[in-house]
C-alpha positions, 0 to 999 in steps of 0.5 A: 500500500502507497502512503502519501510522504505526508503519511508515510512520515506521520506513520513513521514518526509515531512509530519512532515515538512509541519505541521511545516512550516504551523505553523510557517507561522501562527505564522509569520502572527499572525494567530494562535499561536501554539507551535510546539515540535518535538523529532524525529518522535512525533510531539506535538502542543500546541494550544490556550488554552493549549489543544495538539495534537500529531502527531507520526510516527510509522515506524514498521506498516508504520502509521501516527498516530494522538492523538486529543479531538476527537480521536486518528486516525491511518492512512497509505499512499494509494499512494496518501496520508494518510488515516484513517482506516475510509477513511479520509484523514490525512490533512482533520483530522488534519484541523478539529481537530486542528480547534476545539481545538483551536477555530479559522478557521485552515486547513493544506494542502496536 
């Protein structure tokens, strides 16, 4: 599904946003200690033990793209929410891979 570059960045800005507010509830809560980096539209997490994962918007293909252990995940709005070309949905990918990494329980929602 196209999105105007209007909505594709909406969509994607709000994405961004979630990771942050679930990451700095975590932090508030003691849950995980994560650090979040943001420039524009990468987003980069640093988990317990130093691995990352980076989160990346990539406006000319209108993807969100995620670089993890596991893989890196290229992944486009369906009108409902964001999926890999594996039909996986970006929050379940994240969860898992960010969960793996950092040795603790994490999911992120949608």
């Amino acid at each position: 599904m196209s999105l105007s570059d209007a909505d594709y960045h909406a969509k994607a800005h709000a994405l961004l946003a979630r990771i942050e507010a679930q990451i700095d509830a975590w932090l508030e809560a003691d849950v995980a200690d994560i650090d979040a980096h943001r420039t524009g539209g990468l987003l980069e997490l640093t988990l317990p033990g130093g691995s990352k994962i980076v989160i990346n918007t990539q406006p000319p293909l209108q993807e969100i793209w995620l670089a993890a252990r596991a893989g890196g995940y290229h992944c486009r709005w369906d009108g409902q929410h964001w999926i890999d070309r594996e039909g996986q949905e970006f929050f379940a990918l994240l969860s898992r891979c960010a969960s793996e990494q950092a040795g603790i329980a994490l999911t992120f929602a949608h």
